[in-house]
C-alpha positions in Angstrom: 94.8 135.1 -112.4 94.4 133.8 -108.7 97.4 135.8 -107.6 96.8 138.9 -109.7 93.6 139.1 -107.8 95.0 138.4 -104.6 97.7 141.1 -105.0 95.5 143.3 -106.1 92.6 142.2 -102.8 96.0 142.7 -100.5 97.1 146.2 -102.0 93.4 147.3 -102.0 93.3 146.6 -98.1 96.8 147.4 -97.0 96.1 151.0 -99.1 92.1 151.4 -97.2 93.8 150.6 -93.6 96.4 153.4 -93.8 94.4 156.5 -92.0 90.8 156.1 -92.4 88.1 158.3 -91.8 86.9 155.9 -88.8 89.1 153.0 -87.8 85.7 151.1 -86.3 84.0 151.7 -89.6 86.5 150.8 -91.4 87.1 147.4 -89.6 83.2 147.0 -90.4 83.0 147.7 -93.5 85.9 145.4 -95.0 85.2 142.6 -92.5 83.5 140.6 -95.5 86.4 141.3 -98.1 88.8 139.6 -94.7 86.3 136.8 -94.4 86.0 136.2 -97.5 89.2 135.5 -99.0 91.2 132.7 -97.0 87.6 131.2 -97.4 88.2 131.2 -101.4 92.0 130.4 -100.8 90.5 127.3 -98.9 88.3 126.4 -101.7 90.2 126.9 -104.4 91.8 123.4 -104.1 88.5 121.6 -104.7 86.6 124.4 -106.5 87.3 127.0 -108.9 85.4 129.9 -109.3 85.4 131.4 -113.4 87.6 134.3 -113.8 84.7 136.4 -114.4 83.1 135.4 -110.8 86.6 136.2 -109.0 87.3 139.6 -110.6 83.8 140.7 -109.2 84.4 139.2 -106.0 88.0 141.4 -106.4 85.9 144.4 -107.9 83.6 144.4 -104.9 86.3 143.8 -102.1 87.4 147.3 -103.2 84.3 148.7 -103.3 84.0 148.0 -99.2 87.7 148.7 -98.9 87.4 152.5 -100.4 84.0 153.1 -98.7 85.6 151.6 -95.3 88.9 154.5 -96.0 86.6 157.3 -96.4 83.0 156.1 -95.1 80.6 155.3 -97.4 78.6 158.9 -97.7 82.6 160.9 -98.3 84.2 158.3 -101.2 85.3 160.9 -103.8 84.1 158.6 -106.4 80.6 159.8 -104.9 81.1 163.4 -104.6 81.8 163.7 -108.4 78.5 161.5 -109.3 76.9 163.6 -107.3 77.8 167.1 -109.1 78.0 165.1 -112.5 74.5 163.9 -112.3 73.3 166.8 -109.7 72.0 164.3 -107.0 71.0 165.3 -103.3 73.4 162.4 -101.7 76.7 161.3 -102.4 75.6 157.8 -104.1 78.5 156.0 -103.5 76.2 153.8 -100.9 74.3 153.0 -104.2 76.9 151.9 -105.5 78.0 149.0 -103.1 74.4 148.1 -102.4 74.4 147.2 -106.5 77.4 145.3 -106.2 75.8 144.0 -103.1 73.4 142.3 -105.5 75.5 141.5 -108.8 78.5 139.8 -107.4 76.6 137.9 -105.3 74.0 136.8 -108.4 77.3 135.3 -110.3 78.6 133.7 -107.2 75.0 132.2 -106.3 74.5 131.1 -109.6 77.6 129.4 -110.4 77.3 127.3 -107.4 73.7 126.8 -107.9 74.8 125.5 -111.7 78.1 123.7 -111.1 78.1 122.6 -107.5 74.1 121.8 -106.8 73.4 121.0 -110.4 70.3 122.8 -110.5 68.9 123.4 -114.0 66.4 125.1 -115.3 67.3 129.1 -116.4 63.9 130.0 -114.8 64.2 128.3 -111.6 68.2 129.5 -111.1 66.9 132.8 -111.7 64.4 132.9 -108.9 66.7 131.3 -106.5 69.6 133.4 -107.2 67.3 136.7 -106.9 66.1 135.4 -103.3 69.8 134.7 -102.2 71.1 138.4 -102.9 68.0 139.8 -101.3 68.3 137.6 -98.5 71.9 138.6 -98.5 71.0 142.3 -98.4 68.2 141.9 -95.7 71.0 140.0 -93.2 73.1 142.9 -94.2 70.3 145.5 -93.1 69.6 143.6 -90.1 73.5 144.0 -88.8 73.2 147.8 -90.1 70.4 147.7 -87.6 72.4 145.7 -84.9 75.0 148.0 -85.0 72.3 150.9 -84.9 71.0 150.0 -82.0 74.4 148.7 -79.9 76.4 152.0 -81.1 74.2 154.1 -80.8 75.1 157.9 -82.6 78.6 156.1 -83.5 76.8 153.6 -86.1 76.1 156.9 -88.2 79.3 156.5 -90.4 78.7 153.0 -90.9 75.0 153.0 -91.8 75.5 155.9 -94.4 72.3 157.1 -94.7 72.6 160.5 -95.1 69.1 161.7 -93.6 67.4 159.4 -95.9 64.9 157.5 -94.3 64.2 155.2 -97.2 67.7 154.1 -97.1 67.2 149.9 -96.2 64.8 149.7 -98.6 66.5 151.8 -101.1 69.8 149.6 -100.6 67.7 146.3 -100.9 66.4 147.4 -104.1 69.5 148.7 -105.4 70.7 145.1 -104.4 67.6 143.5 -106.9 68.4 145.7 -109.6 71.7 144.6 -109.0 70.5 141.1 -109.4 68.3 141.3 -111.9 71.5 142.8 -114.2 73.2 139.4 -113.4 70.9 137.8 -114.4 70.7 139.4 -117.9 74.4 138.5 -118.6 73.6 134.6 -118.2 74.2 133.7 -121.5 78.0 135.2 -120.9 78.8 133.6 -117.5 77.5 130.2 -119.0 80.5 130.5 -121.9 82.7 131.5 -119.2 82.2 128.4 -117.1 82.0 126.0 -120.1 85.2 128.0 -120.9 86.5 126.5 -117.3 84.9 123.1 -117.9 87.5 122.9 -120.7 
């Protein structure tokens, strides 16, 4: 599955880097998916993530990857959402910042479970909700970085399409994200007994 994944991670960033929109942007916006890879690769020895918590981590490599090619506010994906369900933006943004906080929830808690040994469902909860937000405020805060060192040139990266709600929209796109995670516990808790075995 490791390599199905990774063939798939490579094809997904190979495909994004051909032409896009904004080669800058592009470089930003799939600099996690880069770093975060060989960093699994390295891990992979010692720990395995589930199958479950590495096709996310896949799922959402290609979500940066496709909104790096085309900029987050021009994904075609988005343009069709937004006649389908008659929105003012293209939502694609939306989109990653809810990934932003459900593949992160998954990762978080399976550490938090299998590597810390934390128990308690109530306390893995809370934690795991303040790692994604935390996670989405350090990535607002480099939105803002690269606001204020760019200048006009961050526009494509930031994505926010005149809406000046748009941090604290994507932070809470990024709970509700979360928060969805979190409802599937029951299913990620077979799926790493299923690895314990």
């Amino acid at each position: 599955m490791f390599w199905l994944l990774t063939a798939l991670w490579a094809a997904g960033l190979l495909l994004s880097s051909f032409g896009p929109s904004d080669r800058l942007t592009w470089l930003m916006e799939v600099l996690p998916a880069v770093i975060a890879w060989p960093i699994l690769f390295y891990m992979r020895p010692r720990f395995r993530f589930t199958d479950l918590a590495m096709s996310l981590i896949t799922l959402h490599g290609l979500i940066l990857m496709l909104g790096g090619a085309y900029t987050y506010a021009r994904v075609p994906l988005g343009f069709w959402l937004q006649d389908w369900l008659s929105l003012e933006r293209n939502p694609y943004d939306r989109i990653g910042h809810l990934a932003q906080g459900f593949v992160p929830a998954i990762v978080a808690r399976e550490l938090l479970i299998r590597v810390f040994r934390i128990e308690g469902r109530k306390l893995i909860g809370f934690l795991v909700v303040c790692i994604c937000l935390a996670i989405s405020a350090v990535y607002e805060l480099i939105e803002w970085a690269a606001a204020l060192s760019l200048g006009q040139g961050a526009d494509e990266f930031l994505g926010t399409q005149g809406d000046q709600w748009d941090t604290q929209s994507d932070m809470f796109m990024a709970l509700i994200g979360a928060l969805a995670a979190l409802a599937l516990s029951r299913w990620h808790d077979r799926r790493m007994q299923a690895l314990r075995r």
